[in-house]
GUSEDO-363343 format. One record per atom (N, C-alpha, C): residue in one letter; chain; residue number from 1; x, y, z; atom name. Coordinates in steps of 0.1 Angstrom, whole numbers, padded with zeros to 4 digits. Each point is the difference from the previous one (the first is absolute). Example, Ala and Ser with C-alpha at 12.3 -4.5 7.8 and 13.67 -1.06 7.14 Angstrom:
<rokol 'A' 'A' 1 <0132 -0057 0078> 'N'>,
<rokol 'A' 'A' 1 <-0009 0012 0000> 'CA'>,
<rokol 'A' 'A' 1 <0009 0012 0000> 'C'>,
<rokol 'S' 'A' 2 <-0004 0011 -0007> 'N'>,
<rokol 'S' 'A' 2 <0009 0011 0000> 'CA'>,
<rokol 'S' 'A' 2 <-0008 0011 0008> 'C'>,
end
This chain:
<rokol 'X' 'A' 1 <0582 0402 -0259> 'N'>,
<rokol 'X' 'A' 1 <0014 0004 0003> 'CA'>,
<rokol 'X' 'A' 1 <0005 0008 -0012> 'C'>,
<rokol 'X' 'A' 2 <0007 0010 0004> 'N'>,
<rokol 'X' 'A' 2 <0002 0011 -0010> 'CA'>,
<rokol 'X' 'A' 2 <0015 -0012 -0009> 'C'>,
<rokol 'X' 'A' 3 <0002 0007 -0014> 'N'>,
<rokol 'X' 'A' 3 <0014 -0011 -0006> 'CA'>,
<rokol 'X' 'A' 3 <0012 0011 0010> 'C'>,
<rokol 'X' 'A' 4 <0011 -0009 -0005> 'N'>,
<rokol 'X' 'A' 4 <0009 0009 0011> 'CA'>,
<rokol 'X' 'A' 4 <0007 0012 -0017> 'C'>,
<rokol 'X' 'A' 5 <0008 0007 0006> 'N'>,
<rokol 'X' 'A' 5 <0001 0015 -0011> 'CA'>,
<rokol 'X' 'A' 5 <0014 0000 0004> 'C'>,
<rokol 'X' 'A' 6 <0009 0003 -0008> 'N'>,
<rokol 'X' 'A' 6 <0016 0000 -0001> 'CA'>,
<rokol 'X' 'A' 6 <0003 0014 -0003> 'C'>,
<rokol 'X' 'A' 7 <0006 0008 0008> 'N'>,
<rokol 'X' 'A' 7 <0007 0012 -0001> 'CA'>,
<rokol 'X' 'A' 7 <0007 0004 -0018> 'C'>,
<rokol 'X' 'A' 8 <-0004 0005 -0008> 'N'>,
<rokol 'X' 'A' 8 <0006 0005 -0010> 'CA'>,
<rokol 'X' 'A' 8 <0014 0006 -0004> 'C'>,
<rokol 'X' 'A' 9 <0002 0003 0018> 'N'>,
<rokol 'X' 'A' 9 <0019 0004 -0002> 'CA'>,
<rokol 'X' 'A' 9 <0005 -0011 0004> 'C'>,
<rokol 'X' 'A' 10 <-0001 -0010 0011> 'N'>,
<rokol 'X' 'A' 10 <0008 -0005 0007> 'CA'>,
<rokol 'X' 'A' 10 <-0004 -0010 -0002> 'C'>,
<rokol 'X' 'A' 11 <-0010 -0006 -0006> 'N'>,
<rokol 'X' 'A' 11 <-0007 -0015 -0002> 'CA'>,
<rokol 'X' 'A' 11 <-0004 -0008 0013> 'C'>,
<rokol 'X' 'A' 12 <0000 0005 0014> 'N'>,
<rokol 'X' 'A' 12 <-0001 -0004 0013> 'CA'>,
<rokol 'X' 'A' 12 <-0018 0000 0002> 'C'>,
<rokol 'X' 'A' 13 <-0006 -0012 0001> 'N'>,
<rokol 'X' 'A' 13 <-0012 -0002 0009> 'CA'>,
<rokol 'X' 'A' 13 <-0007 0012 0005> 'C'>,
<rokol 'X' 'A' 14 <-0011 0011 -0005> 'N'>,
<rokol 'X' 'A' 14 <-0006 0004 0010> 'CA'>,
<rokol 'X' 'A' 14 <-0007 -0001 0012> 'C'>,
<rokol 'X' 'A' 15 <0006 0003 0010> 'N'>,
<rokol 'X' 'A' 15 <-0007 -0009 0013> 'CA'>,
<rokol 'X' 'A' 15 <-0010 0013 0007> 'C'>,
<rokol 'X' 'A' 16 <0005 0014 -0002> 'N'>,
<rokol 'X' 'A' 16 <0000 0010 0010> 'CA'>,
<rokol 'X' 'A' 16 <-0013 0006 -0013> 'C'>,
<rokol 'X' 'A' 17 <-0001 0020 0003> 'N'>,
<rokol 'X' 'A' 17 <-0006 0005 -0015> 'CA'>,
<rokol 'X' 'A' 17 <0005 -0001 -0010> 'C'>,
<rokol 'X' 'A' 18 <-0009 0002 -0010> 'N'>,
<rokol 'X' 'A' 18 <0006 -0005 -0011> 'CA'>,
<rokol 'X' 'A' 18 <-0001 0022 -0009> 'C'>,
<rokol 'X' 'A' 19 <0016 0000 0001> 'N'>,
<rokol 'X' 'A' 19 <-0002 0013 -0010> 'CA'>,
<rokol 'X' 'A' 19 <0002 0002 -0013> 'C'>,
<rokol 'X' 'A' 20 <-0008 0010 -0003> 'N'>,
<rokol 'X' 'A' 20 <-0003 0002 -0019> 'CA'>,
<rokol 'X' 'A' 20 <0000 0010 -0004> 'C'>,
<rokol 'X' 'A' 21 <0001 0005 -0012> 'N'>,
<rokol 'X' 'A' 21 <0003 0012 -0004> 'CA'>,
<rokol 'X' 'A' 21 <-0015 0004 -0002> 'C'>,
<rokol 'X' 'A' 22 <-0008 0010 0003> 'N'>,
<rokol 'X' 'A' 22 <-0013 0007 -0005> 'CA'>,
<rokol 'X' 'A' 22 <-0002 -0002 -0015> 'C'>,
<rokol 'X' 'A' 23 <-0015 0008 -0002> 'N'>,
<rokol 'X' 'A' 23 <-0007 0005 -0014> 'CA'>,
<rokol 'X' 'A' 23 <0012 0009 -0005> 'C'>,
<rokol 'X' 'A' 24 <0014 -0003 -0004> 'N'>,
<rokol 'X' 'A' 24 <0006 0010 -0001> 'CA'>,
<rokol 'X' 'A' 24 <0004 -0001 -0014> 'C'>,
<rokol 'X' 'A' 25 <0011 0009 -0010> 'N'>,
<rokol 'X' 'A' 25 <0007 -0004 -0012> 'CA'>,
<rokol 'X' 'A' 25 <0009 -0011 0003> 'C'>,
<rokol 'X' 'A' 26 <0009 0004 0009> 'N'>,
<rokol 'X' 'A' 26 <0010 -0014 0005> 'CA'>,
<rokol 'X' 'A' 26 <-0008 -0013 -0001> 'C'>,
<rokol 'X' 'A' 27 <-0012 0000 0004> 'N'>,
<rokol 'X' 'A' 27 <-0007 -0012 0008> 'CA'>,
<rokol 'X' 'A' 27 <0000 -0009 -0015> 'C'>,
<rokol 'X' 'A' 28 <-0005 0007 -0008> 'N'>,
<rokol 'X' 'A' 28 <-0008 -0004 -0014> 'CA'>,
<rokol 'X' 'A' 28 <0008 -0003 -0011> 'C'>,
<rokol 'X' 'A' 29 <0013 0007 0004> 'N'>,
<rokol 'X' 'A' 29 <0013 -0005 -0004> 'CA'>,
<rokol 'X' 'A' 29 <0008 -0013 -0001> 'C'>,
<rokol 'X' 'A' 30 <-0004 0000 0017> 'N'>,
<rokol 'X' 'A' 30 <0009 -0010 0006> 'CA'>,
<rokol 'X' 'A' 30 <-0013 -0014 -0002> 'C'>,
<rokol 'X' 'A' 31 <-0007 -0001 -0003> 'N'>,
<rokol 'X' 'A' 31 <-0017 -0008 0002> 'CA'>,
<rokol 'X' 'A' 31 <-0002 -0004 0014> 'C'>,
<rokol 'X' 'A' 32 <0003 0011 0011> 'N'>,
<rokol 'X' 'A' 32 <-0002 -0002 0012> 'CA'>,
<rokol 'X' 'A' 32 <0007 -0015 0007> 'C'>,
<rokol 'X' 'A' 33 <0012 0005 0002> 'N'>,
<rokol 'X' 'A' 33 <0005 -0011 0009> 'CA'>,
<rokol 'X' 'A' 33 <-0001 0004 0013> 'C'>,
<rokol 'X' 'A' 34 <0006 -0012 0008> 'N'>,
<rokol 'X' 'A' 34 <-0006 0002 0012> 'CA'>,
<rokol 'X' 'A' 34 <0012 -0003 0009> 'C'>,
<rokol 'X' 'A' 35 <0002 0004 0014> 'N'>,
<rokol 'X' 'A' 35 <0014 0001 0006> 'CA'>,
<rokol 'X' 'A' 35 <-0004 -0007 0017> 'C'>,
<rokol 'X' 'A' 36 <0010 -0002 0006> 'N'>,
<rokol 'X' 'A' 36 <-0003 -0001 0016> 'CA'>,
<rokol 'X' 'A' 36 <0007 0009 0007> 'C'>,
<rokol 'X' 'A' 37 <0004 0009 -0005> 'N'>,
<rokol 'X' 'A' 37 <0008 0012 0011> 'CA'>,
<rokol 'X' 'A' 37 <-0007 0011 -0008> 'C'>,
<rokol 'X' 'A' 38 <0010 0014 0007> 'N'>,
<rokol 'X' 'A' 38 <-0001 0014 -0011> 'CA'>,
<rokol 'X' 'A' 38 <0013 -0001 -0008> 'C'>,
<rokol 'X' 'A' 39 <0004 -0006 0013> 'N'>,
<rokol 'X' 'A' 39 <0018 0001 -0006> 'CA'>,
<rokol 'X' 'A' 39 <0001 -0010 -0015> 'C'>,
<rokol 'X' 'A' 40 <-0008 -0012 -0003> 'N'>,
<rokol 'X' 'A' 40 <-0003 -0007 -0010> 'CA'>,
<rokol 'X' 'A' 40 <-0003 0008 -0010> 'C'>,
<rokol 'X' 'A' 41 <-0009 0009 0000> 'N'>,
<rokol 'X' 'A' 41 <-0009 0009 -0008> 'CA'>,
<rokol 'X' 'A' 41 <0012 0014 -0005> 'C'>,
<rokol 'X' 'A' 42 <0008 0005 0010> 'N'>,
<rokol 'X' 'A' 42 <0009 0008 -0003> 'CA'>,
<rokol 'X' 'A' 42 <0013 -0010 -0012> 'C'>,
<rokol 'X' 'A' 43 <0002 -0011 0004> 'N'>,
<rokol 'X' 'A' 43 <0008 0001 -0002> 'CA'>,
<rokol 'X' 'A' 43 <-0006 -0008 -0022> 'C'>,
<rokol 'X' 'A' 44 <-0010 -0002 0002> 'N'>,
<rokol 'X' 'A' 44 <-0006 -0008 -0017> 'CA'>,
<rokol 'X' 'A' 44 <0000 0011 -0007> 'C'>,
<rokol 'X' 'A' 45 <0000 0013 0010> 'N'>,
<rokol 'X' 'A' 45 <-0002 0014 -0007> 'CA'>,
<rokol 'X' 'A' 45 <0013 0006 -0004> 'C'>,
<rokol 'X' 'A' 46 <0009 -0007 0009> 'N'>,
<rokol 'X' 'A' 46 <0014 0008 0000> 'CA'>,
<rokol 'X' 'A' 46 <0000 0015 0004> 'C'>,
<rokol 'X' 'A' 47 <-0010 -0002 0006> 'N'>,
<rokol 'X' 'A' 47 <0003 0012 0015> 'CA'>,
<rokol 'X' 'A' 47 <0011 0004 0006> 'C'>,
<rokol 'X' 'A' 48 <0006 0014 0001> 'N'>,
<rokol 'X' 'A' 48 <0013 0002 0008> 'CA'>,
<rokol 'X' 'A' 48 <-0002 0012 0004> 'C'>,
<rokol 'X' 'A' 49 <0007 0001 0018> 'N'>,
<rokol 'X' 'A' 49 <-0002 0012 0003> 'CA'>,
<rokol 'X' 'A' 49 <0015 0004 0005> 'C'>,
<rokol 'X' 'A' 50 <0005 0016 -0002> 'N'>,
<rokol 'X' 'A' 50 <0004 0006 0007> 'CA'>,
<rokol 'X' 'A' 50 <-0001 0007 0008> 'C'>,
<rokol 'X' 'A' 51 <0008 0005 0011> 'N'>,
<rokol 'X' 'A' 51 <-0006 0012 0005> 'CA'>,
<rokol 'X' 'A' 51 <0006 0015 -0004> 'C'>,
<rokol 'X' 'A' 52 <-0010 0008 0000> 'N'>,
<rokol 'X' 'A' 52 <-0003 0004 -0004> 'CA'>,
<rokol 'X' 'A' 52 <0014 0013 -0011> 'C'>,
<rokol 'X' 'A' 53 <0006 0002 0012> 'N'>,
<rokol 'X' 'A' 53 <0019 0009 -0001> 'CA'>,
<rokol 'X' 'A' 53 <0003 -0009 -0011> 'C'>,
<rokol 'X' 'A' 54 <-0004 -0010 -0002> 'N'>,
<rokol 'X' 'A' 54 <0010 -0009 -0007> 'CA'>,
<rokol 'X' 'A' 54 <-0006 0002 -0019> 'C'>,
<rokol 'X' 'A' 55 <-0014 0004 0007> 'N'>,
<rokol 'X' 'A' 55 <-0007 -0005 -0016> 'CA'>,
<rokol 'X' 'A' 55 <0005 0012 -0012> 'C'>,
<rokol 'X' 'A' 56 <0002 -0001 -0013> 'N'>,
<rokol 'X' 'A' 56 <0005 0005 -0011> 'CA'>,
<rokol 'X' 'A' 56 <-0009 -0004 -0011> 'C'>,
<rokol 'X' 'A' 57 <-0011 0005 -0003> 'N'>,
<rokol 'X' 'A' 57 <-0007 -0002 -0012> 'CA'>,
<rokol 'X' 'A' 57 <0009 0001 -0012> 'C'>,
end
């Protein structure tokens, strides 16, 4: 039986897939944590979107 794996943003049980960041710079950064949503993963990133009219570099 696999151990059970706890969401890195939300601390909630993974029950479903379990998502990760790749072989990436972030990844190796972060020492690969691990999430249960995208929305988990957007948000450890601090991910934000506008659209688009709105966006102002």
């Amino acid at each position: 039986m696999a151990k059970d794996l706890f969401c890195d943003e939300c601390g909630e049980l993974i029950q479903g897939d379990v998502y990760y960041i790749g072989k990436t710079k972030p990844a190796l950064v972060l020492h690969n944590p691990i999430f249960c949503s995208d929305e988990c993963v957007l948000d450890y990133l601090q991910v934000d979107s506008f659209p688009v009219e709105d966006f102002d570099e």
